[in-house]
Biopython code that builds the backbone (N, CA, C, O; Angstrom):
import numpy as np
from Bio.PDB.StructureBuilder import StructureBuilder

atoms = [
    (1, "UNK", "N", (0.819, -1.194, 0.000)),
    (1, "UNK", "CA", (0.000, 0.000, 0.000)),
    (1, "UNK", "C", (0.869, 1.267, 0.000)),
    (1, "UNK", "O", (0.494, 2.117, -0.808)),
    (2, "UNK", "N", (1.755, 1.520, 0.601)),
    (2, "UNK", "CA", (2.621, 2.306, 0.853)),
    (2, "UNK", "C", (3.696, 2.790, -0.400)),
    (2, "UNK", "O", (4.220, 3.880, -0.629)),
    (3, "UNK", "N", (3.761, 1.709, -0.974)),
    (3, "UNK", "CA", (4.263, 1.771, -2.384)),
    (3, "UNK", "C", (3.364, 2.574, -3.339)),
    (3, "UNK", "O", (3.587, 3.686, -3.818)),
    (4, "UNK", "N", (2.790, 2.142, -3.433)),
    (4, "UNK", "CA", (1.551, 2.584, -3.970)),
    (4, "UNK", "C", (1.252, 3.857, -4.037)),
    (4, "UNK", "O", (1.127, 4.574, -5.029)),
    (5, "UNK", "N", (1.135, 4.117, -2.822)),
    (5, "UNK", "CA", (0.383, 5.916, -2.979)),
    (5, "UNK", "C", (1.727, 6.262, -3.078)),
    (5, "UNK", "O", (1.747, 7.134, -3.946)),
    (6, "UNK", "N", (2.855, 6.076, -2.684)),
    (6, "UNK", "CA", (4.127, 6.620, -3.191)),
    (6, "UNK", "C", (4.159, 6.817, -4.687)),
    (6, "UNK", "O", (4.405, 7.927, -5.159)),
    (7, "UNK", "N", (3.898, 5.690, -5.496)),
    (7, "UNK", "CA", (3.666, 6.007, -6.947)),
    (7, "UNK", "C", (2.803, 6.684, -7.029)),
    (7, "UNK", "O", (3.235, 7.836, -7.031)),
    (8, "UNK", "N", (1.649, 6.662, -7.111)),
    (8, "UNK", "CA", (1.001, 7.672, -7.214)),
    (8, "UNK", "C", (0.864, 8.927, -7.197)),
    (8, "UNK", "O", (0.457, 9.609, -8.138)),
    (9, "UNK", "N", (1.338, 9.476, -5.661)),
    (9, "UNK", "CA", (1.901, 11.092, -5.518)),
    (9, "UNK", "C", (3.370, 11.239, -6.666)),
    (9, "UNK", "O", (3.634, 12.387, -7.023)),
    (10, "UNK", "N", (4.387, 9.938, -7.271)),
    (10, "UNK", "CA", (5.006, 10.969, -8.141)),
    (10, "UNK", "C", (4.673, 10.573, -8.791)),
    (10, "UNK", "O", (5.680, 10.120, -9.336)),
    (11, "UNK", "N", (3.314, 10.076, -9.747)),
    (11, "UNK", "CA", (2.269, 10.033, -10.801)),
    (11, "UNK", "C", (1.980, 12.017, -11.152)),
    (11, "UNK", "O", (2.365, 12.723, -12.084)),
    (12, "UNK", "N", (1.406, 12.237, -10.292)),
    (12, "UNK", "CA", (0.671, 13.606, -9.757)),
    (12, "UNK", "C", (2.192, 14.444, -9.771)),
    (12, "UNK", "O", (2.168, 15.538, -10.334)),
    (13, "UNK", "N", (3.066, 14.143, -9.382)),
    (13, "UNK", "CA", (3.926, 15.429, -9.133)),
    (13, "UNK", "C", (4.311, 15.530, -10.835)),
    (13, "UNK", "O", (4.143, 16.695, -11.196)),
    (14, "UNK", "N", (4.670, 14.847, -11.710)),
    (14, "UNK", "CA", (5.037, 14.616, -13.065)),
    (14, "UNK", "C", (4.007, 16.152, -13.347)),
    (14, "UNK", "O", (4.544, 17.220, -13.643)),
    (15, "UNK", "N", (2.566, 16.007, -13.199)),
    (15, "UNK", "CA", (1.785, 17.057, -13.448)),
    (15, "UNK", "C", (1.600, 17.937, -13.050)),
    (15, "UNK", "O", (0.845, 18.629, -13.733)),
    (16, "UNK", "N", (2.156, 18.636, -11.588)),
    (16, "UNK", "CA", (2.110, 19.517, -10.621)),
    (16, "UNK", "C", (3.375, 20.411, -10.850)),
    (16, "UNK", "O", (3.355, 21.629, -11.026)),
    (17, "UNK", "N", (4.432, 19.637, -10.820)),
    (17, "UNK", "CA", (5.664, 20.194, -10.388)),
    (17, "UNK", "C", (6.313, 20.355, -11.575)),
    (17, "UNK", "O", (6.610, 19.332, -12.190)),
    (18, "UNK", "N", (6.604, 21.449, -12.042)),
    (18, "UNK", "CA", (8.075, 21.290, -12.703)),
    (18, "UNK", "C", (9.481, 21.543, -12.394)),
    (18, "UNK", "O", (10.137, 22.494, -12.816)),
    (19, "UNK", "N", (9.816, 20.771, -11.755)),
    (19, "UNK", "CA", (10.905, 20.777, -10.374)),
    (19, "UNK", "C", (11.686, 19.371, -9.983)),
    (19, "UNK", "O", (11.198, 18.256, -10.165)),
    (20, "UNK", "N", (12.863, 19.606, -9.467)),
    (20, "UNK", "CA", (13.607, 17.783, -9.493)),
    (20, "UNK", "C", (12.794, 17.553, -8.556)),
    (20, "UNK", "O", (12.361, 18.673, -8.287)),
    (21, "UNK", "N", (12.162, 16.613, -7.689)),
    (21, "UNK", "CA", (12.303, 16.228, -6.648)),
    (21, "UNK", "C", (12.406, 15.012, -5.488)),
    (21, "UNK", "O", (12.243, 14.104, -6.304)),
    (22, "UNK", "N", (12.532, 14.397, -4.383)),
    (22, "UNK", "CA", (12.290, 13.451, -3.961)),
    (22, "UNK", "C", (11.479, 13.507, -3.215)),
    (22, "UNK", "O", (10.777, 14.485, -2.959)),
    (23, "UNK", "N", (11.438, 12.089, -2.579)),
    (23, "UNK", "CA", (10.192, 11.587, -1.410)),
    (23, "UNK", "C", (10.510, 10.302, -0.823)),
    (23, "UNK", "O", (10.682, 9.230, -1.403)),
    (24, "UNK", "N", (10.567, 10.584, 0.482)),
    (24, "UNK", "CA", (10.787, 10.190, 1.625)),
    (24, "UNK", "C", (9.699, 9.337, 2.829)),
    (24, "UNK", "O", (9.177, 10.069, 3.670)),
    (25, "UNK", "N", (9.478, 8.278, 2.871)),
    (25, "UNK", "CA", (8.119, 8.027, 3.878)),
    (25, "UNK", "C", (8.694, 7.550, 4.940)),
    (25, "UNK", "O", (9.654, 6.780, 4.942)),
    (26, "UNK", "N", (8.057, 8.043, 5.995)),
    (26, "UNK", "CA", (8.632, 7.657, 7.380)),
    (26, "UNK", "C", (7.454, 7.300, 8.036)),
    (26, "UNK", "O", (6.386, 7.648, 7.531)),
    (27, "UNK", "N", (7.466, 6.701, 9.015)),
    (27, "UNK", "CA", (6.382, 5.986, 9.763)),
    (27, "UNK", "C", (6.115, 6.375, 11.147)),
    (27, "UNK", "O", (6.958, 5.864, 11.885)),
    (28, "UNK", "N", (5.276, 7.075, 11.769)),
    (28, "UNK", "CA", (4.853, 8.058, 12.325)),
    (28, "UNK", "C", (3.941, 7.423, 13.962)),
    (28, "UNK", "O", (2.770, 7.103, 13.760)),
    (29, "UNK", "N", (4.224, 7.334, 14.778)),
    (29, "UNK", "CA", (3.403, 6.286, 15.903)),
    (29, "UNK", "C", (1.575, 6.961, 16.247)),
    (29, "UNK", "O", (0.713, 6.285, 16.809)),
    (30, "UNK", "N", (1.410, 8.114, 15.840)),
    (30, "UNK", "CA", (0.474, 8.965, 15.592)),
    (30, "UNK", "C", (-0.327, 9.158, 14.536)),
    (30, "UNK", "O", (-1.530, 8.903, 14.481)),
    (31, "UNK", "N", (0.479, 9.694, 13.543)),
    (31, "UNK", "CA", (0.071, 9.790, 12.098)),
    (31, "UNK", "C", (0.177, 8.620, 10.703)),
    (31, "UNK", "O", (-0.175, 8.840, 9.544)),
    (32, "UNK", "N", (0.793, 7.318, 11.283)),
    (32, "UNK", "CA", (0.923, 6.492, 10.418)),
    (32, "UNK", "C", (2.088, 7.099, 9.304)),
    (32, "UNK", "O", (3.003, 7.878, 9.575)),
    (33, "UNK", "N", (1.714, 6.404, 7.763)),
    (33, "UNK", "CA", (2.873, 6.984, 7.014)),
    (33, "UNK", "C", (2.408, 8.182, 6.387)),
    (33, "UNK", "O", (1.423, 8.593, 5.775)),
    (34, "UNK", "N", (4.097, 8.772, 7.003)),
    (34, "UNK", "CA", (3.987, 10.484, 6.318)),
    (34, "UNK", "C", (4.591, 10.675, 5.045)),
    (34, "UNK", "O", (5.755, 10.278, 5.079)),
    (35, "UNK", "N", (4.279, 11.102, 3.995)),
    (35, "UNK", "CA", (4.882, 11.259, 2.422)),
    (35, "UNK", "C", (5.679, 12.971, 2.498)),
    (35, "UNK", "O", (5.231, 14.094, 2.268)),
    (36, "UNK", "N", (6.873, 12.528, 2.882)),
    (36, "UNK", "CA", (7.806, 13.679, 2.793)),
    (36, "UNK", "C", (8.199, 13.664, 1.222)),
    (36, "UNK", "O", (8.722, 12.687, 0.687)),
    (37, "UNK", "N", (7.859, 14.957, 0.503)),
    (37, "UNK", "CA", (8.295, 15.578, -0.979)),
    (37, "UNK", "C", (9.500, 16.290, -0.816)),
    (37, "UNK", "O", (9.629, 16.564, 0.378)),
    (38, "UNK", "N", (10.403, 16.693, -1.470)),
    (38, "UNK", "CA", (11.229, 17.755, -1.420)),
    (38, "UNK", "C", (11.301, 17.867, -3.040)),
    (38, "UNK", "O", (11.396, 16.934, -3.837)),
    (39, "UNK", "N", (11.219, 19.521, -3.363)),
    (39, "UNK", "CA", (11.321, 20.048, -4.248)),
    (39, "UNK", "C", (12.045, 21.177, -4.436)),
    (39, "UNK", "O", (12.203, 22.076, -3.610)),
    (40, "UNK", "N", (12.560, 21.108, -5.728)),
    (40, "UNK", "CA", (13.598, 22.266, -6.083)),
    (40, "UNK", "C", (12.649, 23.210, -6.337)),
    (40, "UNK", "O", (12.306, 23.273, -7.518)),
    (41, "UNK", "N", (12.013, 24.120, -5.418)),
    (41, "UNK", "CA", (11.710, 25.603, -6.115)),
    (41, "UNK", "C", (11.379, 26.028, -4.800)),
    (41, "UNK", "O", (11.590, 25.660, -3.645)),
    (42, "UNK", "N", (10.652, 27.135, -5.528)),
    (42, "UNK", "CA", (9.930, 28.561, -4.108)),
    (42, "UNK", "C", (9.180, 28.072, -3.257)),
    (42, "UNK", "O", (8.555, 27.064, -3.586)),
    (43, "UNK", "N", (8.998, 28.633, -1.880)),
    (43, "UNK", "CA", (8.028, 28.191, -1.129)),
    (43, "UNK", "C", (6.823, 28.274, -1.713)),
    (43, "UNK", "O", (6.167, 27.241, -1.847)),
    (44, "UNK", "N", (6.424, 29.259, -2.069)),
    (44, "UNK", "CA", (5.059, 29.185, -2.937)),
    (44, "UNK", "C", (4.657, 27.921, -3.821)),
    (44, "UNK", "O", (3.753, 27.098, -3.675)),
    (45, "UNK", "N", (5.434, 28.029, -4.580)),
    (45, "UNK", "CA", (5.117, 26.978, -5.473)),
    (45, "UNK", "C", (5.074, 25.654, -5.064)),
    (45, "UNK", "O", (4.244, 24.911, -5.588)),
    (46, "UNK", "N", (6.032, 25.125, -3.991)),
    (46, "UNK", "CA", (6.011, 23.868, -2.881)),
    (46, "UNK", "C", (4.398, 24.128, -2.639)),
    (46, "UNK", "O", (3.454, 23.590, -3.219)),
    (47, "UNK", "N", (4.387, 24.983, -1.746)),
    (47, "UNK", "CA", (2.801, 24.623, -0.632)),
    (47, "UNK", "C", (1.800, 24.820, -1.452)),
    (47, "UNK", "O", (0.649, 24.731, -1.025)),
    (48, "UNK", "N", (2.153, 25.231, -3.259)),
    (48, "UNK", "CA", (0.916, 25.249, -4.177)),
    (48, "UNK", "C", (0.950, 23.709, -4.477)),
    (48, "UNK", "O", (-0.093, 23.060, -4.560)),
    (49, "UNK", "N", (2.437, 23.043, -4.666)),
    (49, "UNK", "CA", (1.974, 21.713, -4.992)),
    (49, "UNK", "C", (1.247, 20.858, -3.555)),
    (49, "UNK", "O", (0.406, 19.960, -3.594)),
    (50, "UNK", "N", (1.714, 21.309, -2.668)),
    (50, "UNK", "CA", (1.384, 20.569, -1.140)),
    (50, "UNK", "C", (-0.364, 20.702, -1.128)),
    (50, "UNK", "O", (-1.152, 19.858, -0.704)),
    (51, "UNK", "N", (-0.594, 21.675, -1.569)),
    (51, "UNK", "CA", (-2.646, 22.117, -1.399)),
    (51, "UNK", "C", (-2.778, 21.079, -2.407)),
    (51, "UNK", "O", (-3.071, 19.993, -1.905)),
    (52, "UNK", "N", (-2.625, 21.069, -3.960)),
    (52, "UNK", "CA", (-2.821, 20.180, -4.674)),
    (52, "UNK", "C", (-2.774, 18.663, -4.471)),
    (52, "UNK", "O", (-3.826, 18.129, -4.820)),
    (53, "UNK", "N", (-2.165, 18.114, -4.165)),
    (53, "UNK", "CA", (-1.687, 16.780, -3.705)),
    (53, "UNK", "C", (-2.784, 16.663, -2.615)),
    (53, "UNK", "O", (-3.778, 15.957, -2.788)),
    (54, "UNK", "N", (-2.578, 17.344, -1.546)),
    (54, "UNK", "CA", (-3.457, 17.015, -0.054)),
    (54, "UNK", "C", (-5.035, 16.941, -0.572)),
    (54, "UNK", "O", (-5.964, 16.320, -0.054)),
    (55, "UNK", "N", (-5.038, 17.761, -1.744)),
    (55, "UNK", "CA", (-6.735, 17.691, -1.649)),
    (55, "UNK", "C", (-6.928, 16.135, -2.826)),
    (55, "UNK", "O", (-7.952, 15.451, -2.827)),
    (56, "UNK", "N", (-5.812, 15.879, -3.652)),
    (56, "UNK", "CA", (-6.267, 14.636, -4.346)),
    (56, "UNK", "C", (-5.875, 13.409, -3.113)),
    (56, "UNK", "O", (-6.539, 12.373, -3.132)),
    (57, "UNK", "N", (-5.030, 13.543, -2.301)),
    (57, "UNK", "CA", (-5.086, 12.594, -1.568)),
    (57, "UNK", "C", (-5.345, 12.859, 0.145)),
    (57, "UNK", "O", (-4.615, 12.705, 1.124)),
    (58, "UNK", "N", (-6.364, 13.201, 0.019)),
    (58, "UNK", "CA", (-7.109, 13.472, 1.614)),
    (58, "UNK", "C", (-6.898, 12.350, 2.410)),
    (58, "UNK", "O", (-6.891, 11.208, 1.949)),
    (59, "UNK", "N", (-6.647, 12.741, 4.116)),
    (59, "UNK", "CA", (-6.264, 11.758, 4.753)),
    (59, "UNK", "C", (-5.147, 11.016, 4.771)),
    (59, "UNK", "O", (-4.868, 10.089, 5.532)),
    (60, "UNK", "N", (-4.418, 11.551, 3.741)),
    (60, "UNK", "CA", (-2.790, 10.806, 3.847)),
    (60, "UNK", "C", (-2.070, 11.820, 4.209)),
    (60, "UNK", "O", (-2.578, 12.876, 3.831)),
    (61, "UNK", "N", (-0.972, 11.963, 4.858)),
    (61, "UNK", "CA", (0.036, 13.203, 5.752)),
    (61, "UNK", "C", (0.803, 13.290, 4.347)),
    (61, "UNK", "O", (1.493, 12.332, 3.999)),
    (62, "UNK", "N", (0.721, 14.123, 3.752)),
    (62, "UNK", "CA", (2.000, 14.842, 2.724)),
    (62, "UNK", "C", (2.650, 16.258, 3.412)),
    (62, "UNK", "O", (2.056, 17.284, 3.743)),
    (63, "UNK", "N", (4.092, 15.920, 3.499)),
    (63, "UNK", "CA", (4.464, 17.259, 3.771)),
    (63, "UNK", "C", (5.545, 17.408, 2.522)),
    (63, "UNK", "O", (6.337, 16.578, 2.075)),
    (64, "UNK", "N", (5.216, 19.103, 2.032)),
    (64, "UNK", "CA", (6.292, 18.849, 0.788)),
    (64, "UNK", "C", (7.443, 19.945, 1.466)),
    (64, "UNK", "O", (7.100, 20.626, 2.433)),
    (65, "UNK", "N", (8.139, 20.006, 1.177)),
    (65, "UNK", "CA", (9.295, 20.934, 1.806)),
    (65, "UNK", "C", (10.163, 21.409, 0.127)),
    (65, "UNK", "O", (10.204, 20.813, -0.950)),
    (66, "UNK", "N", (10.759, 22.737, 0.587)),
    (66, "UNK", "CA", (11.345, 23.736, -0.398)),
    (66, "UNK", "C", (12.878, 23.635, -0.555)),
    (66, "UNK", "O", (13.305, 23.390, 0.573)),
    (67, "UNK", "N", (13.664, 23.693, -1.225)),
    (67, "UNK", "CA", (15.220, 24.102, -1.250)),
    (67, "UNK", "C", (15.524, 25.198, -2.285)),
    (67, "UNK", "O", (16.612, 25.469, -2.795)),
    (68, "UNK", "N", (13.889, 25.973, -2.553)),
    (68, "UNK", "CA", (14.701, 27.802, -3.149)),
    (68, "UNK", "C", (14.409, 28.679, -2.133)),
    (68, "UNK", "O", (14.434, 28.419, -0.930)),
    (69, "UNK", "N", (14.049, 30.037, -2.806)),
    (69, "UNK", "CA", (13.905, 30.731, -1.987)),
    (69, "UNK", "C", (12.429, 30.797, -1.062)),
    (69, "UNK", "O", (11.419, 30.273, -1.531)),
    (70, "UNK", "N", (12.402, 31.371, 0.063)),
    (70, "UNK", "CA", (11.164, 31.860, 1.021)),
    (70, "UNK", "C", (10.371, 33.200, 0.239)),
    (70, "UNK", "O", (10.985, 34.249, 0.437)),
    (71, "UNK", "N", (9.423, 33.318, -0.406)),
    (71, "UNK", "CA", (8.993, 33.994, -1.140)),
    (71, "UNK", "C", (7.364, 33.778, -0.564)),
    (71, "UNK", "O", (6.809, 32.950, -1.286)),
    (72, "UNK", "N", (6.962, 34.001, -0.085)),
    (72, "UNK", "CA", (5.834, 33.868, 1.329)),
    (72, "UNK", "C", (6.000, 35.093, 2.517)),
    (72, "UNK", "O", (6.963, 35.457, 3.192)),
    (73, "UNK", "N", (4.513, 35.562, 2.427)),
    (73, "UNK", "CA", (5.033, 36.467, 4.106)),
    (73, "UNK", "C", (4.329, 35.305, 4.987)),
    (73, "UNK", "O", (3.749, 34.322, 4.526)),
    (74, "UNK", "N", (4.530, 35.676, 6.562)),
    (74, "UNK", "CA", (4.420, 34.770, 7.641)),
    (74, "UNK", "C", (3.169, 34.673, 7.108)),
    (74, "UNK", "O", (2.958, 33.511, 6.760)),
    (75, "UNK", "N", (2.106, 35.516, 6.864)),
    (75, "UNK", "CA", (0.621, 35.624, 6.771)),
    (75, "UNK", "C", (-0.247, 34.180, 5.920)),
    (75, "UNK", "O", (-1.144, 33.442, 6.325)),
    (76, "UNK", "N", (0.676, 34.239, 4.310)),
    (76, "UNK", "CA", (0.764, 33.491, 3.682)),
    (76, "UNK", "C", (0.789, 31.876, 4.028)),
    (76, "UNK", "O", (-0.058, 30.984, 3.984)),
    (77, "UNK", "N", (2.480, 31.961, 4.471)),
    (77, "UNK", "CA", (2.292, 30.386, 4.985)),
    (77, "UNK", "C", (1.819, 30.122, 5.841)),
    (77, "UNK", "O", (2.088, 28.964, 6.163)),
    (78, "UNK", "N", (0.837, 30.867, 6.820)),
    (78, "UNK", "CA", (-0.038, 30.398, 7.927)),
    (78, "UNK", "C", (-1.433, 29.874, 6.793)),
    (78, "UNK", "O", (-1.837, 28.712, 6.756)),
    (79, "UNK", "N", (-1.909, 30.815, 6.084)),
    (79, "UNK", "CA", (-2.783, 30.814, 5.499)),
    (79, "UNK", "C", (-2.559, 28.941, 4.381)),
    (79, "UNK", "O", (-3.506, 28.182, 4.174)),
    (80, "UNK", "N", (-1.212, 28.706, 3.927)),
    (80, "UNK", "CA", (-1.508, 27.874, 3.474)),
    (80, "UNK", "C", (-1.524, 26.412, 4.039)),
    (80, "UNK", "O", (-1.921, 25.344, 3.573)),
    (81, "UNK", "N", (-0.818, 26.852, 5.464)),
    (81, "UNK", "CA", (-1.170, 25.801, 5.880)),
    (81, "UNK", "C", (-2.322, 25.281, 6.379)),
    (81, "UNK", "O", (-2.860, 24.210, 6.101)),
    (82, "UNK", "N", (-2.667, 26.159, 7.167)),
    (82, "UNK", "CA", (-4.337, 25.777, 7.219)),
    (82, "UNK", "C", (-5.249, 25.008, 6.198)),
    (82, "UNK", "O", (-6.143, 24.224, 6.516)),
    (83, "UNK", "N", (-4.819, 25.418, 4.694)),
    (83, "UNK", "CA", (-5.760, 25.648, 3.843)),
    (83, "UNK", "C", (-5.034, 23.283, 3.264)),
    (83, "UNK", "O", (-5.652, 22.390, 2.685)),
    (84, "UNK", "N", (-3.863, 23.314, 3.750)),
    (84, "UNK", "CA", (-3.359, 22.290, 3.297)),
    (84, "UNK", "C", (-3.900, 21.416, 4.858)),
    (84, "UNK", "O", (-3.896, 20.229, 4.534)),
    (85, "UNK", "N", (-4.245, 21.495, 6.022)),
    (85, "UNK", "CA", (-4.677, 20.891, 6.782)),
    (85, "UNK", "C", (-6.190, 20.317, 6.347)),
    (85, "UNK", "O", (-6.544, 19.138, 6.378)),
    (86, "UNK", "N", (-7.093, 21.636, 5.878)),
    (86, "UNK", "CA", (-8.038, 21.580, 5.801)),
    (86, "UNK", "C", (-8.547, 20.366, 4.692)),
    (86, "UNK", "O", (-9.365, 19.471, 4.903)),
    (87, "UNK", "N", (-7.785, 20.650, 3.454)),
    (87, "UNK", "CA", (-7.441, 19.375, 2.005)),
    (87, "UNK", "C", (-7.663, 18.167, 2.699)),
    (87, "UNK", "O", (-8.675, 17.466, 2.720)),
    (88, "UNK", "N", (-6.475, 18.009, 3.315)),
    (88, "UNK", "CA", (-6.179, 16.402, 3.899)),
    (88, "UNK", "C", (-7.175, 16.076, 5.298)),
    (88, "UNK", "O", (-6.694, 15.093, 5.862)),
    (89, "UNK", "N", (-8.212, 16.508, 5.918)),
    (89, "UNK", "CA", (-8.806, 16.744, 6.601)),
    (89, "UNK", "C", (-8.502, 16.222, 7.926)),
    (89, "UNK", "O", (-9.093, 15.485, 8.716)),
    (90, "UNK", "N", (-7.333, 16.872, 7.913)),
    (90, "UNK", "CA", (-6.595, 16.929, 9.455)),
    (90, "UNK", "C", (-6.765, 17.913, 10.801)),
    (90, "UNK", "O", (-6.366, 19.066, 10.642)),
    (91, "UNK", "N", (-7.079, 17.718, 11.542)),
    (91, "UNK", "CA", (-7.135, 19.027, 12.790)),
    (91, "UNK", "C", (-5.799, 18.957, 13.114)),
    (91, "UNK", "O", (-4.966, 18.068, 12.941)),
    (92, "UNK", "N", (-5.727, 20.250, 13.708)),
    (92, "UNK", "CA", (-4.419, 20.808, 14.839)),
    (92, "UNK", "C", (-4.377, 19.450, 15.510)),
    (92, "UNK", "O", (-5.180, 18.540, 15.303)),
    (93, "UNK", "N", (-3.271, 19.422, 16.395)),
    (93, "UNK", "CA", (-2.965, 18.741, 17.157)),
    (93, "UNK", "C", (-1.673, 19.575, 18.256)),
    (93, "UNK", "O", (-0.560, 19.871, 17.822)),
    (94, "UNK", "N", (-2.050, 19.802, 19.477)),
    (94, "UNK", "CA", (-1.265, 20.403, 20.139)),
    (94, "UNK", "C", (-0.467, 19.109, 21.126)),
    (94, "UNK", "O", (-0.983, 18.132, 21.669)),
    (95, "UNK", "N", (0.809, 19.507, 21.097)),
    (95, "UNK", "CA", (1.564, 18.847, 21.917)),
    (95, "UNK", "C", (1.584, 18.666, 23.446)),
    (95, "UNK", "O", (1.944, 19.754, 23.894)),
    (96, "UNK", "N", (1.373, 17.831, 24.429)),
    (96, "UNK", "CA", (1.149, 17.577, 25.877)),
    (96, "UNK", "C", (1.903, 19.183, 26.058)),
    (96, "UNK", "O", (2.694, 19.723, 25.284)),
    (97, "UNK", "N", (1.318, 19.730, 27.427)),
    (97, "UNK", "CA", (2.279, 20.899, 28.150)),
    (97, "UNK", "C", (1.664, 22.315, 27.389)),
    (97, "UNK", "O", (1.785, 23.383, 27.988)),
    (98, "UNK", "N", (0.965, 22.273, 25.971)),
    (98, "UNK", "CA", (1.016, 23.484, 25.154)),
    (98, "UNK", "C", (-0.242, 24.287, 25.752)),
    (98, "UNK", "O", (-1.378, 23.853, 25.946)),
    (99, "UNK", "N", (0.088, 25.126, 25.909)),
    (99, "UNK", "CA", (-1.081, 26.388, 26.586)),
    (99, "UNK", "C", (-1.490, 27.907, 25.481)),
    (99, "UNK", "O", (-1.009, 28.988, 25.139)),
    (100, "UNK", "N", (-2.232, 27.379, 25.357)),
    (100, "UNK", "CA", (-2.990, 28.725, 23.882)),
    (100, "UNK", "C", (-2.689, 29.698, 24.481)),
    (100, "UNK", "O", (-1.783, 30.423, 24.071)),
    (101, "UNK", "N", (-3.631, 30.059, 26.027)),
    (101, "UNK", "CA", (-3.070, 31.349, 26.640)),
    (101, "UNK", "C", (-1.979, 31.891, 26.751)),
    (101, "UNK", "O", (-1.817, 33.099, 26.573)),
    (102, "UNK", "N", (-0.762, 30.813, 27.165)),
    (102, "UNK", "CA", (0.414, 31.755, 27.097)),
    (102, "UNK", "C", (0.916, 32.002, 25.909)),
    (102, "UNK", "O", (1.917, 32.710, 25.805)),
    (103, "UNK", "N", (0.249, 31.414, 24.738)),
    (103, "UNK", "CA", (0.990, 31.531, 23.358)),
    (103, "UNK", "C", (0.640, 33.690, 23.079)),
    (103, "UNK", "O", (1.346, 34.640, 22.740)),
    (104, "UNK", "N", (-1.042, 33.471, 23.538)),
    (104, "UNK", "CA", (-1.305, 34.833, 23.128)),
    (104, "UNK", "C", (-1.391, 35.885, 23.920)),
    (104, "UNK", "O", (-1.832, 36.956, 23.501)),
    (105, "UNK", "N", (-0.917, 35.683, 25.344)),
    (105, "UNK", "CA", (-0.447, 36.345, 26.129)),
    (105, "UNK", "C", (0.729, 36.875, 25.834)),
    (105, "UNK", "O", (0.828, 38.101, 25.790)),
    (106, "UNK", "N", (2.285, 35.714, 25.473)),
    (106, "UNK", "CA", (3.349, 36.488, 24.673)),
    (106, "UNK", "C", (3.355, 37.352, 23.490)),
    (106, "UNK", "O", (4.277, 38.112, 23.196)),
    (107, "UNK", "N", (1.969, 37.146, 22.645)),
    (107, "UNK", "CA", (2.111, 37.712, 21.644)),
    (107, "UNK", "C", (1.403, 39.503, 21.901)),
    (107, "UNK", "O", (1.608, 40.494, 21.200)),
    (108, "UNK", "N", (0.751, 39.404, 22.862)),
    (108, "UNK", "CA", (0.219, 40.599, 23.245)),
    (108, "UNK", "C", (1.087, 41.246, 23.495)),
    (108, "UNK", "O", (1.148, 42.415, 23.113)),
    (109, "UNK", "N", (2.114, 40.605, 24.292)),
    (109, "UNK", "CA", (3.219, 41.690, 25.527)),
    (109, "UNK", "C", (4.417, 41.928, 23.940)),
    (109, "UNK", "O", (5.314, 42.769, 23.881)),
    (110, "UNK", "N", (4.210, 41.358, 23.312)),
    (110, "UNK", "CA", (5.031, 41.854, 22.364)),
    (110, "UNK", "C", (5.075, 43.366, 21.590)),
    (110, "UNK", "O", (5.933, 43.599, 20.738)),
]
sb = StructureBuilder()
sb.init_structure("model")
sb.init_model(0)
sb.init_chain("A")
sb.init_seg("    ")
for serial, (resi, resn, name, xyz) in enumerate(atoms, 1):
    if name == "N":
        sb.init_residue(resn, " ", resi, " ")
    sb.init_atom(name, np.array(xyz, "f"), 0.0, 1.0, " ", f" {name:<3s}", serial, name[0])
structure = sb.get_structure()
């Protein structure tokens, strides 16, 4: 199975990407298997292929990662990640210990 959607996502990247790239699956005690991409270009264009992919393959963890430039404001890649959570129909998941309040308490006193 694992093979599989591996072919598949670089079925889809052939059409997405015009960019070298690889992919990586690692096995996750939480998330099961995660489909790590790496691609030669802009952040933009990564998390444009990352929305694409997540919404043809919902429910599978794709993370694609960049090696050009950061061409995104913070605003942006918040915005796309969400929008790439939302594809693969994943919720947040906060880590044991994590407290919202103090997140936006620091950000106030800032």
């Amino acid at each position: 199975m694992v093979e599989a959607v591996r072919s598949a996502i670089v079925h889809e990247l052939k059409h997405l990407a015009n960019a070298r790239h690889s992919i990586a699956v690692v096995e996750d005690a939480d998330w099961g298997y995660i489909y790590i991409v790496t691609l030669d270009t802009s952040a933009r264009k990564a998390l444009e292929v990352n929305l694409e992919l997540q919404k043809r393959f919902p429910g599978i963890p794709i993370v694609v990662k960049w090696t050009g430039s950061m061409d995104l404001s913070e605003e942006d890649l918040i915005d796309y990640i969400v929008k790439i959570a939302r594809a693969g129909g994943f919720k947040a998941r906060a880590p044991p210990g994590f407290s919202s309040v103090e997140v936006v308490r620091g950000a106030r006193e800032e």
